[in-house]
N, CA, C and O atoms as a GROMACS GRO file, in nm:
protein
  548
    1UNK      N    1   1.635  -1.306   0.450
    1UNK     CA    2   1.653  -1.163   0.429
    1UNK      C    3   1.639  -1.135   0.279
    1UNK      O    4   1.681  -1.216   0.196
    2UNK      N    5   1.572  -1.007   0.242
    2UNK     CA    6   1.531  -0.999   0.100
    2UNK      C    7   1.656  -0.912   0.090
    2UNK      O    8   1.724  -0.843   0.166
    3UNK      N    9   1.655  -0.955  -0.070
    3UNK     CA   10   1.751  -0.800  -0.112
    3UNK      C   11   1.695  -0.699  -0.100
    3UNK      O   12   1.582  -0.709  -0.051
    4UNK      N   13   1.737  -0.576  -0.130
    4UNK     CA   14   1.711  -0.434  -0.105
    4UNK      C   15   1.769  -0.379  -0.271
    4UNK      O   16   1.883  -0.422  -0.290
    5UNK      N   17   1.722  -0.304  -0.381
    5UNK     CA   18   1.780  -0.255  -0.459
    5UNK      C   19   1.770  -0.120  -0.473
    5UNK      O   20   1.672  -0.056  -0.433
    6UNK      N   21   1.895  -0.056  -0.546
    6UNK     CA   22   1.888   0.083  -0.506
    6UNK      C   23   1.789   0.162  -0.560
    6UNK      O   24   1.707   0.137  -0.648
    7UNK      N   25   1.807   0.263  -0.493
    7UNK     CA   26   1.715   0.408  -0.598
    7UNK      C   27   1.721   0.376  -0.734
    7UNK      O   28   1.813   0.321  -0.793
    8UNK      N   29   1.610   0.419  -0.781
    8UNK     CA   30   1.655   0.477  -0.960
    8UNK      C   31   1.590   0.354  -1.023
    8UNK      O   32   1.553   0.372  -1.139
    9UNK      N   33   1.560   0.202  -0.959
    9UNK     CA   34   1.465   0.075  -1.024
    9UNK      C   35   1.313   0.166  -1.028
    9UNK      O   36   1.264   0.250  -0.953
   10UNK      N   37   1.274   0.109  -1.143
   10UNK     CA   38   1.144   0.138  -1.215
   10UNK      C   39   1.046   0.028  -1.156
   10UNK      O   40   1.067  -0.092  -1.174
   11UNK      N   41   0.946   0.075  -1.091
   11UNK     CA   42   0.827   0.036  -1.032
   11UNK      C   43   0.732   0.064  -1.089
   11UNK      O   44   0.734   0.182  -1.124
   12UNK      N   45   0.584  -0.025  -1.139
   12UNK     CA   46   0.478   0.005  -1.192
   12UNK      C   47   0.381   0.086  -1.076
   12UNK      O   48   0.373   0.080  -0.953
   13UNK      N   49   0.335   0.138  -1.148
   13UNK     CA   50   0.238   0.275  -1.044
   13UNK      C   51   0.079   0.174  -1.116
   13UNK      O   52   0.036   0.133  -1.224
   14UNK      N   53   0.039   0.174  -0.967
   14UNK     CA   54  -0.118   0.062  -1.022
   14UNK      C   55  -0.259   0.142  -0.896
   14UNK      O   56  -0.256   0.211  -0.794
   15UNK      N   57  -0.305   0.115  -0.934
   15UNK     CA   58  -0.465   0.188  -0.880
   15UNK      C   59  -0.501   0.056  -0.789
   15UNK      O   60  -0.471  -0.059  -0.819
   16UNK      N   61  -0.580   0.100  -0.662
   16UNK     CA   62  -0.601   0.011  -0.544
   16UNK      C   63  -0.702  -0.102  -0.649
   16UNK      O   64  -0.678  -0.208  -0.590
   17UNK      N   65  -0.772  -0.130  -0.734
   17UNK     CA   66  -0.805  -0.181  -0.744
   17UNK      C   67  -0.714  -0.344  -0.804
   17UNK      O   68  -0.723  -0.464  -0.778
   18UNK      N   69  -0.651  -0.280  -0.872
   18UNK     CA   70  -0.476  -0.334  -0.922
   18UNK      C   71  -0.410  -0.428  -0.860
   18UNK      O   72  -0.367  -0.538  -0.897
   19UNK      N   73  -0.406  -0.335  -0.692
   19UNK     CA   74  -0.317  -0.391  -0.644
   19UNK      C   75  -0.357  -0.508  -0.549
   19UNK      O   76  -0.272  -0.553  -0.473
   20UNK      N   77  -0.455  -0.546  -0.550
   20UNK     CA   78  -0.534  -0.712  -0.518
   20UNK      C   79  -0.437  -0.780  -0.597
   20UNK      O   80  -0.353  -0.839  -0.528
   21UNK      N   81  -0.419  -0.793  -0.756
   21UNK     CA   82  -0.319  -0.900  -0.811
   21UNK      C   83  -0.201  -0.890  -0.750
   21UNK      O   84  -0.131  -0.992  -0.747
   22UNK      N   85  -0.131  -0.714  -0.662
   22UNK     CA   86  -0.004  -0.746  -0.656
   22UNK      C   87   0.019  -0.830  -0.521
   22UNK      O   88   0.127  -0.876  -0.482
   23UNK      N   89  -0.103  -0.840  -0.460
   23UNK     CA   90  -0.070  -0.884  -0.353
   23UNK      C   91  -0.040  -1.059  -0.324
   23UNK      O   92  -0.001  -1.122  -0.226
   24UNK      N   93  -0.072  -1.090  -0.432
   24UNK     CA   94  -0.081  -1.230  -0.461
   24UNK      C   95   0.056  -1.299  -0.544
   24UNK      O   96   0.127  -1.396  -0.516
   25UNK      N   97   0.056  -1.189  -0.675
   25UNK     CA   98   0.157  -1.246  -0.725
   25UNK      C   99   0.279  -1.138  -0.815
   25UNK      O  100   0.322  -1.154  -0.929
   26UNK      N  101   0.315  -1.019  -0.708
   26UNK     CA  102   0.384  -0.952  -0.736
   26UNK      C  103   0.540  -1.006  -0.806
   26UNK      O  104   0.607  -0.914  -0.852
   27UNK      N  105   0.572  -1.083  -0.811
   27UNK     CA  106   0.687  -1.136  -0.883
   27UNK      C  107   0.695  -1.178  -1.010
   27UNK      O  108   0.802  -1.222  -1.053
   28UNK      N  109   0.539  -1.168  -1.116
   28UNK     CA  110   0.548  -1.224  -1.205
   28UNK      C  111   0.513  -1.108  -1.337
   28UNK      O  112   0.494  -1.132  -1.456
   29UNK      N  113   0.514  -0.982  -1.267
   29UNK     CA  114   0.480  -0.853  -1.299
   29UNK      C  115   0.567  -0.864  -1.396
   29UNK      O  116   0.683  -0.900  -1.372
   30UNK      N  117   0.514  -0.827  -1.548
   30UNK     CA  118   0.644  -0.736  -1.648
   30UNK      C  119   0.604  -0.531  -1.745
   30UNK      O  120   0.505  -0.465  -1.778
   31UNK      N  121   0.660  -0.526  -1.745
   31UNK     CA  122   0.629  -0.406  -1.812
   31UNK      C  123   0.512  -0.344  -1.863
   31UNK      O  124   0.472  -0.229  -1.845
   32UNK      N  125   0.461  -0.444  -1.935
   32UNK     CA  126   0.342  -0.460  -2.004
   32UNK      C  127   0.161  -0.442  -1.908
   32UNK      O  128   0.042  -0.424  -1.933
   33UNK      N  129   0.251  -0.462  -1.799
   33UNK     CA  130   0.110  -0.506  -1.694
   33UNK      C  131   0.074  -0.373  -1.618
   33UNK      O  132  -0.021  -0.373  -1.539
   34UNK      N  133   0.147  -0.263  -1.640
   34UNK     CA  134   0.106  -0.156  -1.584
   34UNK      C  135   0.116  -0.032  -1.677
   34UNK      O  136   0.214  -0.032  -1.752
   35UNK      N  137   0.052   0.049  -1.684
   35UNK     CA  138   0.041   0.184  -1.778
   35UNK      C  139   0.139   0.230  -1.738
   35UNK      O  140   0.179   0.298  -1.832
   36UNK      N  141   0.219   0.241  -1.644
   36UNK     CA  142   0.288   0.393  -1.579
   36UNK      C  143   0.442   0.335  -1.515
   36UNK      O  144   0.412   0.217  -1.501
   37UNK      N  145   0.520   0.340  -1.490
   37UNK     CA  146   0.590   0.303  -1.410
   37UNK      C  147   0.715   0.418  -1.401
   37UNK      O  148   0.750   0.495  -1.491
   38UNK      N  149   0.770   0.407  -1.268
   38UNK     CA  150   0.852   0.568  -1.230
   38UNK      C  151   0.951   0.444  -1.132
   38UNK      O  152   0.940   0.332  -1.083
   39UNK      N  153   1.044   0.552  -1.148
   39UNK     CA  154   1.171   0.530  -1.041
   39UNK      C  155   1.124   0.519  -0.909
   39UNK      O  156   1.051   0.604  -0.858
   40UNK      N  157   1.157   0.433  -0.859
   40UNK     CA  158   1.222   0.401  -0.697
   40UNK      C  159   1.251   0.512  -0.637
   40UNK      O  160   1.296   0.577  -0.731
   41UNK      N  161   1.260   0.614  -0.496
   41UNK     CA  162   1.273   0.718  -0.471
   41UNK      C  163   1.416   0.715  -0.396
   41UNK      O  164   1.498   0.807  -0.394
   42UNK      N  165   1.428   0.560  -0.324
   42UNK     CA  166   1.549   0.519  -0.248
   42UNK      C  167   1.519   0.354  -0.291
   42UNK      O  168   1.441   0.307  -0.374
   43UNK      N  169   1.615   0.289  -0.196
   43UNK     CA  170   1.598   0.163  -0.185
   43UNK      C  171   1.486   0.098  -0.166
   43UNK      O  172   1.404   0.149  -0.090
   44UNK      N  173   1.464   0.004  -0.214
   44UNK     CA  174   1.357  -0.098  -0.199
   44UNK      C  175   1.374  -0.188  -0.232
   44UNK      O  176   1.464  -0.215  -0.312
   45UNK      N  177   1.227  -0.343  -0.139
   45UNK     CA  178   1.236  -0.460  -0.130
   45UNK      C  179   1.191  -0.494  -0.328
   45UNK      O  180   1.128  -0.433  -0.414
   46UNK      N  181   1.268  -0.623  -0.320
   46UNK     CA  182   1.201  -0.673  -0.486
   46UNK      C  183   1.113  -0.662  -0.556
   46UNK      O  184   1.106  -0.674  -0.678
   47UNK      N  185   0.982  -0.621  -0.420
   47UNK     CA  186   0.874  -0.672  -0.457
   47UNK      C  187   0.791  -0.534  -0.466
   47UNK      O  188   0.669  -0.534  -0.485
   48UNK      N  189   0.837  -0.460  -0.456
   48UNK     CA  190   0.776  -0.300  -0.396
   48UNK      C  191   0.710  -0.236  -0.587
   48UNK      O  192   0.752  -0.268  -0.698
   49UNK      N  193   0.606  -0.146  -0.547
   49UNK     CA  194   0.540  -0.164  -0.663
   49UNK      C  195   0.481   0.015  -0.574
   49UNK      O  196   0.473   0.031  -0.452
   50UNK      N  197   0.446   0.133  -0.691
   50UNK     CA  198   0.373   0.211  -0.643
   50UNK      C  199   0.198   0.200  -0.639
   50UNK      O  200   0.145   0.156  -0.741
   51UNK      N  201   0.136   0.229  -0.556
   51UNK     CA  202  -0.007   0.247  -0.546
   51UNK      C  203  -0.024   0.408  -0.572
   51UNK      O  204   0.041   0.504  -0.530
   52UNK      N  205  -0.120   0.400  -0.645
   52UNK     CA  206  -0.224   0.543  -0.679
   52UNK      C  207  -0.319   0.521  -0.561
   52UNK      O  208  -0.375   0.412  -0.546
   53UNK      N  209  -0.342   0.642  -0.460
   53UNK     CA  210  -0.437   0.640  -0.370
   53UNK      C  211  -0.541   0.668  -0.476
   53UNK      O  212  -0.521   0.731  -0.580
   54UNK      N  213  -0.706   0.590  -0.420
   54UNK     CA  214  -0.815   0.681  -0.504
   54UNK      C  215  -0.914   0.669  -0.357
   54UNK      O  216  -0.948   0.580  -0.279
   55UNK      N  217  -0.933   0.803  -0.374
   55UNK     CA  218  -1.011   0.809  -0.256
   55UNK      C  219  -0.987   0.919  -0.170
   55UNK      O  220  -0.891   0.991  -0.196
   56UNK      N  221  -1.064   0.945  -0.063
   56UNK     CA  222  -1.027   1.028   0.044
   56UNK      C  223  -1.047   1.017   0.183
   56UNK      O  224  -1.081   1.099   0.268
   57UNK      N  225  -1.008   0.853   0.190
   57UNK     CA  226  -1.033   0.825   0.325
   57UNK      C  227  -0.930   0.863   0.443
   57UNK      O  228  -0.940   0.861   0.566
   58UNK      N  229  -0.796   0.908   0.329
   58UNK     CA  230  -0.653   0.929   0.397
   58UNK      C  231  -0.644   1.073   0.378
   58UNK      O  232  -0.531   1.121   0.389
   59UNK      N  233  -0.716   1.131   0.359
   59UNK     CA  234  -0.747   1.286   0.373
   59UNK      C  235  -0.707   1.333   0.525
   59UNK      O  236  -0.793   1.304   0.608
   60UNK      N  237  -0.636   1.374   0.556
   60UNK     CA  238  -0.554   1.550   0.472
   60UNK      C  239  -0.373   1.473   0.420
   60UNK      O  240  -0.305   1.505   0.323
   61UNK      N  241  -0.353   1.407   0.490
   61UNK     CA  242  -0.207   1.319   0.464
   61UNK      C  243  -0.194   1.294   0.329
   61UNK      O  244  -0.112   1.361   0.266
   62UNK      N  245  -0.284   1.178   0.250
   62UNK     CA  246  -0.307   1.132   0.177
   62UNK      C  247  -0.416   1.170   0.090
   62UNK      O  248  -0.519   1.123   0.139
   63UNK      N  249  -0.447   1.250  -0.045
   63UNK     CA  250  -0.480   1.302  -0.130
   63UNK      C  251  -0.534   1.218  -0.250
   63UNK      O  252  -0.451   1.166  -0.324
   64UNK      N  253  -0.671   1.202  -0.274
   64UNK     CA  254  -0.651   1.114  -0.420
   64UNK      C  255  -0.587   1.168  -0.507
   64UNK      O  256  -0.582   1.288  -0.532
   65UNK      N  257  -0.528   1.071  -0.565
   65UNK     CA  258  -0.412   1.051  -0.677
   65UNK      C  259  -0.279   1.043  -0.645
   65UNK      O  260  -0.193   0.990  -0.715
   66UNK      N  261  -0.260   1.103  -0.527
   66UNK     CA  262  -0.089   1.051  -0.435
   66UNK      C  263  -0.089   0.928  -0.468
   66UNK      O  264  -0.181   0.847  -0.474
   67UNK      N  265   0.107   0.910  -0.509
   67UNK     CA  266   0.131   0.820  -0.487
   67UNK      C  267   0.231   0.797  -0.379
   67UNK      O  268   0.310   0.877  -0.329
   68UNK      N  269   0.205   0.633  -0.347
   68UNK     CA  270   0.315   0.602  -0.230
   68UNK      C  271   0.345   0.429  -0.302
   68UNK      O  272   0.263   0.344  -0.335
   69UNK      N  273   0.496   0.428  -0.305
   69UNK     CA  274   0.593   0.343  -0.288
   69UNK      C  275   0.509   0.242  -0.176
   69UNK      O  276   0.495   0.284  -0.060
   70UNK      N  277   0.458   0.116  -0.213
   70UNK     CA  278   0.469   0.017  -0.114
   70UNK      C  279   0.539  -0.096  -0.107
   70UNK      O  280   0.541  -0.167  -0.208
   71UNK      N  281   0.590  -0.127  -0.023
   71UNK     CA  282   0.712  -0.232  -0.014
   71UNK      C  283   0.669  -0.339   0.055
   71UNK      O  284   0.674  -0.336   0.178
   72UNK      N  285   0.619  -0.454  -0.015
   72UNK     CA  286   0.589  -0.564   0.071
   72UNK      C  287   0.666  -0.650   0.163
   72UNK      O  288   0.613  -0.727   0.243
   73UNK      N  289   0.843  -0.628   0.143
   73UNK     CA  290   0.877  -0.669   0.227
   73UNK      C  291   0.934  -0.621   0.364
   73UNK      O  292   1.019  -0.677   0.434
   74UNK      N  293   0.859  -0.486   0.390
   74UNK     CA  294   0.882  -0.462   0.495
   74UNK      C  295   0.806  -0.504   0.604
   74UNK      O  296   0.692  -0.538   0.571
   75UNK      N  297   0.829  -0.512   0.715
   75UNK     CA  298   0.708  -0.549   0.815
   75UNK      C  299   0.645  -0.449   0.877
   75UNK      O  300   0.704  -0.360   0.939
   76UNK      N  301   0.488  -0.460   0.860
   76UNK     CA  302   0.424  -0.380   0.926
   76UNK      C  303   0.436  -0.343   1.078
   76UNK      O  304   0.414  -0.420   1.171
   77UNK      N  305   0.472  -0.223   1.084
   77UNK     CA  306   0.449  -0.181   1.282
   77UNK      C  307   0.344  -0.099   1.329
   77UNK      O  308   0.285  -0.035   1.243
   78UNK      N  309   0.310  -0.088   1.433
   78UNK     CA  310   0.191  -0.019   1.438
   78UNK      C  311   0.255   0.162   1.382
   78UNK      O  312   0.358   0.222   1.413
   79UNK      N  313   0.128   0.204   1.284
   79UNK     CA  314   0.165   0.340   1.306
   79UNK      C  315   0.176   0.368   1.183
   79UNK      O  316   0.130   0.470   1.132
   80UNK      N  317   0.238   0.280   1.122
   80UNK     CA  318   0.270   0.212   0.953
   80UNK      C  319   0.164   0.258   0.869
   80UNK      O  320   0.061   0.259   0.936
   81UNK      N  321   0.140   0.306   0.721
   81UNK     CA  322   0.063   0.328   0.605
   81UNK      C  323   0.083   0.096   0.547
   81UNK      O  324   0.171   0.013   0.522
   82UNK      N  325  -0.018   0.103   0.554
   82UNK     CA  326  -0.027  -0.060   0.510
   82UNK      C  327  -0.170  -0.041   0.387
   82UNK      O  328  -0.278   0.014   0.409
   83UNK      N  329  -0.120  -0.113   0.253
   83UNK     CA  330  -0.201  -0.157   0.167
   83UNK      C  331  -0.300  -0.344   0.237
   83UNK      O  332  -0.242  -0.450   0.264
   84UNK      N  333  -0.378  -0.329   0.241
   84UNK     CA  334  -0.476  -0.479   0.312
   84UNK      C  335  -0.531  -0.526   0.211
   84UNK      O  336  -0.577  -0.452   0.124
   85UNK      N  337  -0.537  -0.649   0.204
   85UNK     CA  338  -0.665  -0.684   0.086
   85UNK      C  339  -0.761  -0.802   0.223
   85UNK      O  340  -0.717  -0.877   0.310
   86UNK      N  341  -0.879  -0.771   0.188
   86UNK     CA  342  -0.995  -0.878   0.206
   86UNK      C  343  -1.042  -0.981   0.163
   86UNK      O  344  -1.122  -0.953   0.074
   87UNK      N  345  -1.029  -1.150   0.189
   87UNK     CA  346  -1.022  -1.208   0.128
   87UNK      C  347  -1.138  -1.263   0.044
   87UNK      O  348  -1.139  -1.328  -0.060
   88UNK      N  349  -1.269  -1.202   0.151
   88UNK     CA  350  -1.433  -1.248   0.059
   88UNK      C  351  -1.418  -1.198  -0.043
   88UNK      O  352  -1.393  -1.276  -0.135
   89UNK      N  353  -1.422  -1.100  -0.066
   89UNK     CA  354  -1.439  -0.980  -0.200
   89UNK      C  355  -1.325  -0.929  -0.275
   89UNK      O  356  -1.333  -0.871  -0.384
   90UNK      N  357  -1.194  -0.961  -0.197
   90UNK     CA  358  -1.066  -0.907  -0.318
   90UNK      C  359  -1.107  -0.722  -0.305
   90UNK      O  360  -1.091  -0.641  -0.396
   91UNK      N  361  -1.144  -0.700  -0.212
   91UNK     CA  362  -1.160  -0.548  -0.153
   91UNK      C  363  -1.015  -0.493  -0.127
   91UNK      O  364  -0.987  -0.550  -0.021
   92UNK      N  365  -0.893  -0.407  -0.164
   92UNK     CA  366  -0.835  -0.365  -0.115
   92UNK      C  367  -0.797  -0.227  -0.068
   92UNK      O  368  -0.854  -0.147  -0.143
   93UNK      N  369  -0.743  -0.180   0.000
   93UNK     CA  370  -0.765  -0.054   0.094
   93UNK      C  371  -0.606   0.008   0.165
   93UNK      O  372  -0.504  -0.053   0.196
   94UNK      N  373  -0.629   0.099   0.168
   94UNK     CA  374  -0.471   0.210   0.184
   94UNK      C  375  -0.498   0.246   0.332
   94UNK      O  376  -0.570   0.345   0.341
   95UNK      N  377  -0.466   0.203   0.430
   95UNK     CA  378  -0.484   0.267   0.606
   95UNK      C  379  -0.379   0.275   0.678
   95UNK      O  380  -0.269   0.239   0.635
   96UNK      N  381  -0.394   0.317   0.780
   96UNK     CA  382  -0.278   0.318   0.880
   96UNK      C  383  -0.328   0.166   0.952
   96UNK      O  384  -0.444   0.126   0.964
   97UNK      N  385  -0.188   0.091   0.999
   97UNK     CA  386  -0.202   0.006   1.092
   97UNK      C  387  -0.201   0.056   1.263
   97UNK      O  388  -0.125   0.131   1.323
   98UNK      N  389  -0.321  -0.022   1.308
   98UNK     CA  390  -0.288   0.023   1.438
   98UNK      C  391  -0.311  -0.064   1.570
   98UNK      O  392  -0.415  -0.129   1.566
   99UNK      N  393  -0.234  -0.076   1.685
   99UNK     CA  394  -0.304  -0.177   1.767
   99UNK      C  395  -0.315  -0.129   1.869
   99UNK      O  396  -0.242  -0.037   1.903
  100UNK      N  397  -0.415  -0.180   1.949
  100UNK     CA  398  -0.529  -0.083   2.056
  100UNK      C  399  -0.596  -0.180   2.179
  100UNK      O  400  -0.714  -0.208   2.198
  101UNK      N  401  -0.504  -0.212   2.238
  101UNK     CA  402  -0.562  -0.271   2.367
  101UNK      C  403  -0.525  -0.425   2.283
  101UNK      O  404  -0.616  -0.507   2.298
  102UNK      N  405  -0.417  -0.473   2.206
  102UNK     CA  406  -0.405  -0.583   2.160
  102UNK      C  407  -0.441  -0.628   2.024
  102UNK      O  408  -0.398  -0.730   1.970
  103UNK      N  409  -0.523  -0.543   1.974
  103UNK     CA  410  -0.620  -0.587   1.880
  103UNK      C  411  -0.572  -0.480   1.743
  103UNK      O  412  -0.561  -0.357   1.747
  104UNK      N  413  -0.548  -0.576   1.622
  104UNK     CA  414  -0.521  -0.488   1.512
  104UNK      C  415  -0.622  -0.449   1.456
  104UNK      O  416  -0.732  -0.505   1.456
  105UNK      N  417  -0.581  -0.306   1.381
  105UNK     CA  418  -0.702  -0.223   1.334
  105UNK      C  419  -0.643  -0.204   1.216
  105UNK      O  420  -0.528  -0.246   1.200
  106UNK      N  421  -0.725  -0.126   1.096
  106UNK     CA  422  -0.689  -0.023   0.986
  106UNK      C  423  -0.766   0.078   1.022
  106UNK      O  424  -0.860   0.064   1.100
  107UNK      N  425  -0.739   0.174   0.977
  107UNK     CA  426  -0.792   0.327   1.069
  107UNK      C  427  -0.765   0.436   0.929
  107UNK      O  428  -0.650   0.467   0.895
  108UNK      N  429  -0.857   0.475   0.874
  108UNK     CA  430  -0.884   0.612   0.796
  108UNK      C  431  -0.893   0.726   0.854
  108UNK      O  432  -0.975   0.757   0.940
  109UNK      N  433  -0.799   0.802   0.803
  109UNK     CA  434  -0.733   0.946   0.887
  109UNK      C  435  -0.853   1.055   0.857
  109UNK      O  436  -0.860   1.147   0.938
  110UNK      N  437  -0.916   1.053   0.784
  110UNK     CA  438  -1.018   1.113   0.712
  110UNK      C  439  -1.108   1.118   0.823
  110UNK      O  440  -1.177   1.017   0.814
  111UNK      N  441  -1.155   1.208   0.960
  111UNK     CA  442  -1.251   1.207   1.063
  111UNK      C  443  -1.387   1.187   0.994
  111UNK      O  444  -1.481   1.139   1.057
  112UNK      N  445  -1.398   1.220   0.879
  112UNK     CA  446  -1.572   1.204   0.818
  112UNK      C  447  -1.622   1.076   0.744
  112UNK      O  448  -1.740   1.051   0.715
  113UNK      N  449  -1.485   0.979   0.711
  113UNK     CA  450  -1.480   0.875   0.658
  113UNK      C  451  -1.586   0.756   0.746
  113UNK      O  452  -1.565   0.715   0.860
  114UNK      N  453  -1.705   0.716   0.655
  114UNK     CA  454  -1.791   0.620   0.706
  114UNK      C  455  -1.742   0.552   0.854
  114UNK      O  456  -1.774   0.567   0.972
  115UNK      N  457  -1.635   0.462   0.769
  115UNK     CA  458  -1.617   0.313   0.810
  115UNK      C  459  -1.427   0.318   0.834
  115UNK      O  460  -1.330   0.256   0.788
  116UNK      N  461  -1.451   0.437   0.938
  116UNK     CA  462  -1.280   0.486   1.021
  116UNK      C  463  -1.242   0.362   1.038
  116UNK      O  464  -1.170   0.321   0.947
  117UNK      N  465  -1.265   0.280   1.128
  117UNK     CA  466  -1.195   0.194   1.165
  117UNK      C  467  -1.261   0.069   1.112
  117UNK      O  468  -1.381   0.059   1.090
  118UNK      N  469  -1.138  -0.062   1.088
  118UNK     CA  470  -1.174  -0.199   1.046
  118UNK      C  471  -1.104  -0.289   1.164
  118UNK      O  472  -0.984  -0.281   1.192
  119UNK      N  473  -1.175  -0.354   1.211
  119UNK     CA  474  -1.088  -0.481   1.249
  119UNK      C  475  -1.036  -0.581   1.177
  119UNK      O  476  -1.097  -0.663   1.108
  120UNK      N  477  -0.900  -0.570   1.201
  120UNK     CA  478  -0.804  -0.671   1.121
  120UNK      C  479  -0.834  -0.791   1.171
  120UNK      O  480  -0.797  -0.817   1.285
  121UNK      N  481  -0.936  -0.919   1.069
  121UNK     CA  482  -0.932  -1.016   1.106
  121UNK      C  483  -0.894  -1.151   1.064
  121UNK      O  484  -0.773  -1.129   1.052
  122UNK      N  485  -0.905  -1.256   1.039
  122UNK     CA  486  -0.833  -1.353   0.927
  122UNK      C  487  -0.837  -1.340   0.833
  122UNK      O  488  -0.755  -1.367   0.745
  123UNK      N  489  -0.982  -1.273   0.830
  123UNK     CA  490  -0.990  -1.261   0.664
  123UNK      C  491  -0.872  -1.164   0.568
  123UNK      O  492  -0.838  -1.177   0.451
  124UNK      N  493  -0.826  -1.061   0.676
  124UNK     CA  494  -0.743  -0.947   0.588
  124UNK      C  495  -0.626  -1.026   0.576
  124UNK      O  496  -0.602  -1.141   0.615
  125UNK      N  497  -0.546  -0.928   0.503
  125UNK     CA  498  -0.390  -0.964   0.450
  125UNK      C  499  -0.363  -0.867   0.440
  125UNK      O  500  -0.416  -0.801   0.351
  126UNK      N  501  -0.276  -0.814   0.519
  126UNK     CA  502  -0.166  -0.653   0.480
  126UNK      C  503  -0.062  -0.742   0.364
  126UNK      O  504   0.004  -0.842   0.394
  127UNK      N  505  -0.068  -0.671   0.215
  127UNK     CA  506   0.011  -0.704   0.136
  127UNK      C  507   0.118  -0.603   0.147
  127UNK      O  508   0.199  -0.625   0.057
  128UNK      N  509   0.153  -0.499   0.218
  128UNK     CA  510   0.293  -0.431   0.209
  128UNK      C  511   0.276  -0.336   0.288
  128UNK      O  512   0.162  -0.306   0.323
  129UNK      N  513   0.373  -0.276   0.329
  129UNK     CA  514   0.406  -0.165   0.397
  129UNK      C  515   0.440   0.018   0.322
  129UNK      O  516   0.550   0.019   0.267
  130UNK      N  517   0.379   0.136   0.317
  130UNK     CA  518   0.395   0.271   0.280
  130UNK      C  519   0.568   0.243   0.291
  130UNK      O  520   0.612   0.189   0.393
  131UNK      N  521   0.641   0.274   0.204
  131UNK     CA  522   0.820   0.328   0.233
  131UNK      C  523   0.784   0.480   0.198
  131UNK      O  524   0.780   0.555   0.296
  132UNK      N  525   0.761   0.527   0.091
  132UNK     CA  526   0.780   0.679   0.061
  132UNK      C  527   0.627   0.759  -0.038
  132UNK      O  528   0.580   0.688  -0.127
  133UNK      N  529   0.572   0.877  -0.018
  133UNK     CA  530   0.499   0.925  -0.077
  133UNK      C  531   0.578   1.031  -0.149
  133UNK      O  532   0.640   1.126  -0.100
  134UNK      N  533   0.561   0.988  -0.302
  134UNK     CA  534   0.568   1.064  -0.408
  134UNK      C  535   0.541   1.190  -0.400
  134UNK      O  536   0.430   1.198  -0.347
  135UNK      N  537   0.587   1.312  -0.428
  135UNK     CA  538   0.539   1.425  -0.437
  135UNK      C  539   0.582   1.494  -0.573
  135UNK      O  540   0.705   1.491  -0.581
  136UNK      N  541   0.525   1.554  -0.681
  136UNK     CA  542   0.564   1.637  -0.751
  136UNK      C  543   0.590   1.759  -0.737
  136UNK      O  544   0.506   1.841  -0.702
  137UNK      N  545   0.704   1.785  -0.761
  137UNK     CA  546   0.737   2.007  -0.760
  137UNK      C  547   0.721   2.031  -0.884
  137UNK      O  548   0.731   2.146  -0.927
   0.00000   0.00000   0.00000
C-alpha cells in the first residue's frame, strides 16, 4: 500500500512529451526538473506529477493546455483518464481506458480524432491514472 499525502504537496506540471521520463523514473524528480510546479488539489499517491494536455484529441472534456493531476499509483479501471507510453518510440498519450468485449483500448473523445481508438498491447504501459483536472477561475 502506497502512502497517500495530503492536499497542498507541490507537483511538477510537465508536457506529454515529459512525461515518458515520468513514467520510468518518477521518484528521482527534484525541483529543478520541471518549469512549473502547483499544489496537489487533494490527496495523492507519491508519485503523482501534473500533465499539460497538448492536443485535442480529448476535445470537448479535455482542452489543450488543461491540466490534470496524474497519479500513478492508482489503478486503472475501465472508464479511467490514463496517461500510456509506447514502448518502440517513447510515444506518450492522454486517453480514456476502455474494455470492450475483453480487450483493452485507449479511446480519444475527440469524434474527428484520426486514430480514436488504440489497442492496448504489450507494447503500451499505462504510467498513471487522471485523479483531478485543474481548472482556473
Amino acid at each position: 500500500i502506497s502512502a497517500i499525502y495530503d492536499a497542498g504537496r507541490k507537483l511538477p506540471v510537465i508536457g506529454s512529451v515529459a512525461a515518458g521520463s515520468f513514467c520510468e523514473a518518477f521518484d528521482e524528480f527534484e525541483p529543478g526538473d520541471a518549469e512549473e510546479w502547483m499544489e496537489a488539489p487533494g490527496p495523492v499517491g507519491p508519485h503523482a506529477f501534473i500533465l499539460k494536455i497538448e492536443g485535442i484529441s480529448m476535445e470537448d472534456k479535455f482542452q489543450d493546455g488543461d491540466k490534470v493531476v496524474i497519479d500513478p499509483d492508482l489503478e486503472a479501471a475501465p472508464g479511467c483518464f490514463v496517461v500510456a507510453k509506447r514502448a518502440s518510440d517513447q510515444f506518450v498519450t492522454f486517453k480514456q481506458f476502455r474494455v470492450e468485449a475483453g480487450e483493452p483500448y485507449l479511446y480519444a473523445l475527440n469524434p474527428n480524432w484520426p486514430d480514436r481508438v488504440i489497442k492496448l498491447t504489450e507494447e503500451w504501459h499505462i504510467c498513471g491514472r487522471a485523479r483531478w483536472k485543474i481548472t482556473d477561475i
